[in-house]
ChimeraX commands (.cxc) that place a marker at each C-alpha (Angstrom):
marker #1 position 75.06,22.88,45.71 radius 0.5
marker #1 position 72.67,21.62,48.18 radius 0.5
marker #1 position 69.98,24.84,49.39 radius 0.5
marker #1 position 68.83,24.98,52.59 radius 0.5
marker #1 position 65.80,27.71,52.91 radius 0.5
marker #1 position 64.04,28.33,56.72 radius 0.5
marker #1 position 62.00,31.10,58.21 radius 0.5
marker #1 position 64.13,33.85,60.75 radius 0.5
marker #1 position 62.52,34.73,63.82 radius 0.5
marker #1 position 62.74,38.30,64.48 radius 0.5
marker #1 position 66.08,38.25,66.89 radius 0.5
marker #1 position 68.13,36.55,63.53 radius 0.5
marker #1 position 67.49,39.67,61.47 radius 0.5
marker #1 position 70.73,40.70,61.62 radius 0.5
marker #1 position 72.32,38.88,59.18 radius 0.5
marker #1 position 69.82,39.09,56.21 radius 0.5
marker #1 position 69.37,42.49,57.22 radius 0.5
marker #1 position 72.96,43.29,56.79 radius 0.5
marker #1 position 73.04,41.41,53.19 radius 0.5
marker #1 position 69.83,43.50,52.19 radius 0.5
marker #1 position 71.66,46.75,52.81 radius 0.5
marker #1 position 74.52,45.50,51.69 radius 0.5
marker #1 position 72.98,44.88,47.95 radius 0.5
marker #1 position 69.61,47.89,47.99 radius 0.5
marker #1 position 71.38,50.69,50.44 radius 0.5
marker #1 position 74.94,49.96,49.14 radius 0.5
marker #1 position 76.06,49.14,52.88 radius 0.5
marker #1 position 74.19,51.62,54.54 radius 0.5
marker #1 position 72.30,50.32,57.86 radius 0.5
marker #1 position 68.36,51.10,57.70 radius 0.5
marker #1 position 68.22,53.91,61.05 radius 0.5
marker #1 position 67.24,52.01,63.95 radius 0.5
marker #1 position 63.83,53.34,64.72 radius 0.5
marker #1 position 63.14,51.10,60.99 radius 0.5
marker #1 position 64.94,48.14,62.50 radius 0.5
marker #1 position 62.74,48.00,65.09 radius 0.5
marker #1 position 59.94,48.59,62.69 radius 0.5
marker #1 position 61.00,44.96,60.66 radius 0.5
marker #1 position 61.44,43.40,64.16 radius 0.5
marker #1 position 58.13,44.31,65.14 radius 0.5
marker #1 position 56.40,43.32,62.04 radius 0.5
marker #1 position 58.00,39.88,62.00 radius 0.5
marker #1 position 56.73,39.74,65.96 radius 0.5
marker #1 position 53.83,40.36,64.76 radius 0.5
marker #1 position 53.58,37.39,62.03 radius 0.5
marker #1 position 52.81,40.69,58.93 radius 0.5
marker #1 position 56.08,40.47,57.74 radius 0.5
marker #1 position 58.36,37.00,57.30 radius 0.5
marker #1 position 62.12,36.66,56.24 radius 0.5
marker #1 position 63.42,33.79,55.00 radius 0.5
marker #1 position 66.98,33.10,54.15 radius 0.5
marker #1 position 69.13,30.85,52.11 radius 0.5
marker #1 position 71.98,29.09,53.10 radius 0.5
marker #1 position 74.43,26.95,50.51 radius 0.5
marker #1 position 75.69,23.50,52.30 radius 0.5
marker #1 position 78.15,22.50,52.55 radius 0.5
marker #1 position 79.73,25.63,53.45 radius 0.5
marker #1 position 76.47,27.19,55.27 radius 0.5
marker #1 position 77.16,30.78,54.15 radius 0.5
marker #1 position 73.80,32.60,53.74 radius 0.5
marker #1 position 73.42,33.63,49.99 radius 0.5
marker #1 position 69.84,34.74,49.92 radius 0.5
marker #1 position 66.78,36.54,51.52 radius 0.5
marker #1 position 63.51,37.16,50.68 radius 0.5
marker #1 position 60.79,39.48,52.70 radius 0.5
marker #1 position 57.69,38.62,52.62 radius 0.5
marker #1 position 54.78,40.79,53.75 radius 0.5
marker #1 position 51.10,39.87,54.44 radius 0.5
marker #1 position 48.29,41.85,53.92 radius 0.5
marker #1 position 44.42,41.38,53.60 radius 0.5
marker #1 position 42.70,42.72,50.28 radius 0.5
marker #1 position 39.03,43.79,50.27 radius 0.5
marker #1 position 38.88,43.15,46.49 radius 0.5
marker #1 position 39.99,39.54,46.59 radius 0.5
marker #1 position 37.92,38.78,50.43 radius 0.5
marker #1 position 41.34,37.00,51.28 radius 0.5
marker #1 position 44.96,37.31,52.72 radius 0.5
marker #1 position 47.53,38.13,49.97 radius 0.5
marker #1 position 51.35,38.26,50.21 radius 0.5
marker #1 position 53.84,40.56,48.44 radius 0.5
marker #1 position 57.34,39.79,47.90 radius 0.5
marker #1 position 59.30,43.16,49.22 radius 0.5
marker #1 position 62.74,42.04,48.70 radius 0.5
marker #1 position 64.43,39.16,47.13 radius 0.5
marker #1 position 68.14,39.10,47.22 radius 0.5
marker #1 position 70.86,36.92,45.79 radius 0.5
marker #1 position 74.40,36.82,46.11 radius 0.5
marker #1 position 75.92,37.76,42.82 radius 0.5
marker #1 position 78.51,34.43,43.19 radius 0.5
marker #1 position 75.50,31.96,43.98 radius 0.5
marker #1 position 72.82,32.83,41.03 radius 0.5
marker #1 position 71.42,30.59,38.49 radius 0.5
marker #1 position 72.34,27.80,41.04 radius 0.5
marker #1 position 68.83,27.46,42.08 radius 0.5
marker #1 position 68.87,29.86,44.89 radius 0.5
marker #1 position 65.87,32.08,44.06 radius 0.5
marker #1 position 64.03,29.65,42.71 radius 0.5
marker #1 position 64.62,27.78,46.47 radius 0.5
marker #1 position 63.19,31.08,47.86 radius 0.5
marker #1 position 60.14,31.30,45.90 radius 0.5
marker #1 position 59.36,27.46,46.28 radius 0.5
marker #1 position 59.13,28.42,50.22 radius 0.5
marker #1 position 57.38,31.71,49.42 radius 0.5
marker #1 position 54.88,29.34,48.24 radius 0.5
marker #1 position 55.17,27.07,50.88 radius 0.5
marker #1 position 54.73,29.69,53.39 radius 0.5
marker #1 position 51.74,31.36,51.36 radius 0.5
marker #1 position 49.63,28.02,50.92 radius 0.5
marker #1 position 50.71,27.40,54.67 radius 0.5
marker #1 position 48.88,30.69,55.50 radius 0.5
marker #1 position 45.64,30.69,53.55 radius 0.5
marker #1 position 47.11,33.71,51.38 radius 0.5
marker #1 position 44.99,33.99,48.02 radius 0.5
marker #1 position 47.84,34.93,45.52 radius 0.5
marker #1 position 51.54,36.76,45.92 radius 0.5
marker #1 position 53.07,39.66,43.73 radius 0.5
marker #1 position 56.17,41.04,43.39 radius 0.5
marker #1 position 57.02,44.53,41.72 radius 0.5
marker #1 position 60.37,44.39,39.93 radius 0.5
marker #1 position 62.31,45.71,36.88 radius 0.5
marker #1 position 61.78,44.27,33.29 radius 0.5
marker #1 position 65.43,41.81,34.11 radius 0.5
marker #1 position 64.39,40.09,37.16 radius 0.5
marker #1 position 60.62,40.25,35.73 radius 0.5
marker #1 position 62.06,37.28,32.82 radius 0.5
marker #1 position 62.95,34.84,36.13 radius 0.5
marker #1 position 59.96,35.49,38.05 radius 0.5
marker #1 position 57.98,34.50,34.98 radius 0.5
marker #1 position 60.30,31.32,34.21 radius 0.5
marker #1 position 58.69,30.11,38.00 radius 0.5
marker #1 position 54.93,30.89,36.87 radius 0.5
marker #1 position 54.26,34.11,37.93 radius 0.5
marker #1 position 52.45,36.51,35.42 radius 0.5
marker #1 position 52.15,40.10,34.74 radius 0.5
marker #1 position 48.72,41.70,35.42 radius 0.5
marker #1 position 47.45,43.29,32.53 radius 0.5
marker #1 position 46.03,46.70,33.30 radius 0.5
marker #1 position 47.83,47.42,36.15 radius 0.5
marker #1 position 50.13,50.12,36.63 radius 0.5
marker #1 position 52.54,50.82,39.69 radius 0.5
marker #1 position 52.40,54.61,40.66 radius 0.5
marker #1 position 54.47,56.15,43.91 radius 0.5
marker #1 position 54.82,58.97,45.82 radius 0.5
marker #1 position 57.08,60.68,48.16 radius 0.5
marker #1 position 56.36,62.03,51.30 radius 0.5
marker #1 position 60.50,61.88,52.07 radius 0.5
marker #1 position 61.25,65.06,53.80 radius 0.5
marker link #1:1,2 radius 0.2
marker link #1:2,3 radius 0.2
marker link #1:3,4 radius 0.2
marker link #1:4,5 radius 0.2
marker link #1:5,6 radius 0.2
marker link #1:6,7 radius 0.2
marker link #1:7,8 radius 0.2
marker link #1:8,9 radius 0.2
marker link #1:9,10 radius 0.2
marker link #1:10,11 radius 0.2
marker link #1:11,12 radius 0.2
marker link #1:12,13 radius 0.2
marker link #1:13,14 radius 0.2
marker link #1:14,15 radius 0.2
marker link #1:15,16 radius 0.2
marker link #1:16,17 radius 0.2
marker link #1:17,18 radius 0.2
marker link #1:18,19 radius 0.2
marker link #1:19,20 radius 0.2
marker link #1:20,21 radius 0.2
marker link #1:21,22 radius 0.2
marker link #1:22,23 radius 0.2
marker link #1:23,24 radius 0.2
marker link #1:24,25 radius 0.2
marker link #1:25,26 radius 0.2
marker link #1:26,27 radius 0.2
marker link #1:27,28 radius 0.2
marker link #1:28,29 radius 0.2
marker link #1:29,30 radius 0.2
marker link #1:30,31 radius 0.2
marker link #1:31,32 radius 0.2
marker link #1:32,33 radius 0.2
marker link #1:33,34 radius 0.2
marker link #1:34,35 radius 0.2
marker link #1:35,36 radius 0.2
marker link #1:36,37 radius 0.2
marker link #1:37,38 radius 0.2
marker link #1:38,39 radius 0.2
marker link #1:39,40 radius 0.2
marker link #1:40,41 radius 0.2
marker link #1:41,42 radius 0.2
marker link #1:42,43 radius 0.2
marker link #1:43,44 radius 0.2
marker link #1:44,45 radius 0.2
marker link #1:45,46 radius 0.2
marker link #1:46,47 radius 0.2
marker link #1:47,48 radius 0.2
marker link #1:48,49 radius 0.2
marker link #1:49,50 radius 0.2
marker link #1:50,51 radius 0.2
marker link #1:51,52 radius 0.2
marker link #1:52,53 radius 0.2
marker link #1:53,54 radius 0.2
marker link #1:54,55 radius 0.2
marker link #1:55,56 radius 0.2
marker link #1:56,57 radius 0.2
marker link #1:57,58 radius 0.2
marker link #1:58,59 radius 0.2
marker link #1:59,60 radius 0.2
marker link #1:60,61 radius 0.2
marker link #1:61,62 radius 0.2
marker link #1:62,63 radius 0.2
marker link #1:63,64 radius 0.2
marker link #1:64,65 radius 0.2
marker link #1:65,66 radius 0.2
marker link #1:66,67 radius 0.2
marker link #1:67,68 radius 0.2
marker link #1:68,69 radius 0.2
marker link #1:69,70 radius 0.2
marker link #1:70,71 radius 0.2
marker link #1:71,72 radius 0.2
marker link #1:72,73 radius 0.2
marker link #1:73,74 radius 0.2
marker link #1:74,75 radius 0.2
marker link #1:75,76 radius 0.2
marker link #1:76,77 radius 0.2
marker link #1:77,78 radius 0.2
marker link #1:78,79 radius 0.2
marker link #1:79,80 radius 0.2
marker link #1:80,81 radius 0.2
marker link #1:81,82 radius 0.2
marker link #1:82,83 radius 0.2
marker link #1:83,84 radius 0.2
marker link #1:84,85 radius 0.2
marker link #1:85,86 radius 0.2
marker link #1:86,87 radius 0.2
marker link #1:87,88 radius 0.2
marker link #1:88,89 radius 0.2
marker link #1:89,90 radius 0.2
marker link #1:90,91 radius 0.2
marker link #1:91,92 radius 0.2
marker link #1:92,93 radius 0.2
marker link #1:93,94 radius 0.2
marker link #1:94,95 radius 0.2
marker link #1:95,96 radius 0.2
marker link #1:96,97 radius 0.2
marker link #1:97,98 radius 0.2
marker link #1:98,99 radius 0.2
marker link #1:99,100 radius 0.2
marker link #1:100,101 radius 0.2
marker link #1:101,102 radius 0.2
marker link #1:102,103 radius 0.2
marker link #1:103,104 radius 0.2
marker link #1:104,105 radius 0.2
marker link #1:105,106 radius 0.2
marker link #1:106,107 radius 0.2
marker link #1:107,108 radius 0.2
marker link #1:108,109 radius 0.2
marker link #1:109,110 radius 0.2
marker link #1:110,111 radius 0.2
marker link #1:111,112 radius 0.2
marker link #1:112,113 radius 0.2
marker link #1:113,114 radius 0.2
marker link #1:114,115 radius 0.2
marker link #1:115,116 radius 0.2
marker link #1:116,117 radius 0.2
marker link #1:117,118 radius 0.2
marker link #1:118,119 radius 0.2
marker link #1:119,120 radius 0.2
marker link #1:120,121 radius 0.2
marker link #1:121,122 radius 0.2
marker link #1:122,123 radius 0.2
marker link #1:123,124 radius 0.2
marker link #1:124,125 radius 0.2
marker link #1:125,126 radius 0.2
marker link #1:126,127 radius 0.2
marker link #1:127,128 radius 0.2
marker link #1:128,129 radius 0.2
marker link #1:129,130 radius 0.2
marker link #1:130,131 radius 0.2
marker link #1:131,132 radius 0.2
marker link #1:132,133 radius 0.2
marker link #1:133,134 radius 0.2
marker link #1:134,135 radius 0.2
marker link #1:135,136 radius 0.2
marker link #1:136,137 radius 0.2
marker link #1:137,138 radius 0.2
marker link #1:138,139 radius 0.2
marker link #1:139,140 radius 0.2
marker link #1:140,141 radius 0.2
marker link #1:141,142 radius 0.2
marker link #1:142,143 radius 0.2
marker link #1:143,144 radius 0.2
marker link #1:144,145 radius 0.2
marker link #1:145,146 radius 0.2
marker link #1:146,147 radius 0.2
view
C-alpha cells in the first residue's frame, strides 16, 4: 500500500473531523461553536491536520492534529500531537508511522524544538518503536471545569 500524507487547510476539515469523532466521540459531531474553534486555529497556523490517504484506492485512513505552542522553559516553539487516528483495517501497514514522519517534517519545517504526545501505555510501545521517549519525572495531571 502506497501512503500518501499532506497538510488540510482549514475548509477540508470535514472529513478528518468526521473520522476523529467517529473513533474518540463514538460518532458524535464536536458542537459547532468547537468546529469553528479547530477552523480558526488551523487559520491561524496554531493548530495543523494532516491526513492519510491509501493509493490506490484514495480512501483517507488517518489523521493526526498537531498543535503549536511556545515554551518559556525550552526559549523555543514546541509541538504536541493532540490526536492521532488510524483506521482499524489499515494499521501496521505503515500508516502512523507515515503520519509521524510528516509530523516531523512539519516540526523541523517550523523551527519547533521537540514534539510530545500523551497516550495510554498500548499506543505508548509504537510511539517508542519511531524514537520517541518517555520523560522521566513527569507526570500528566487534569482537571475539569465541564459544567
Amino acid at each position: 500500500m502506497r501512503i500518501e500524507v499532506r497538510l488540510v487547510a482549514s475548509d477540508e476539515l470535514t472529513e478528518p473531523l468526521s473520522l476523529l469523532e467517529e473513533f474518540l466521540r463514538n460518532g458524535e459531531p464536536v458542537p459547532p461553536p468547537f468546529a469553528e474553534q479547530l477552523t480558526t486555529a488551523v487559520e491561524s497556523k496554531n493548530l495543523e491536520v494532516l491526513v492519510a490517504r491509501a493509493e490506490p484506492e484514495a480512501g483517507l485512513v488517518g489523521v493526526v492534529v498537531l498543535a503549536f505552542r511556545p515554551s518559556v522553559s525550552a526559549g523555543a516553539s514546541f509541538a504536541s500531537i493532540e490526536d492521532l487516528y488510524v483506521k482499524t483495517d489499515a494499521r501496521r501497514r505503515g500508516v502512523g508511522q507515515a503520519l509521524l514522519t510528516a509530523v516531523g517534517e512539519r516540526c523541523r519545517a517550523r523551527g519547533v524544538s521537540y514534539v510530545e504526545v500523551q497516550t495510554d501505555d498500548k499506543a505508548a510501545l509504537f510511539y517508542e518503536a519511531l524514537g520517541y521517549e518517555p520523560e522521566p519525572g513527569v507526570r500528566v495531571l487534569s482537571r475539569s471545569y465541564a459544567s
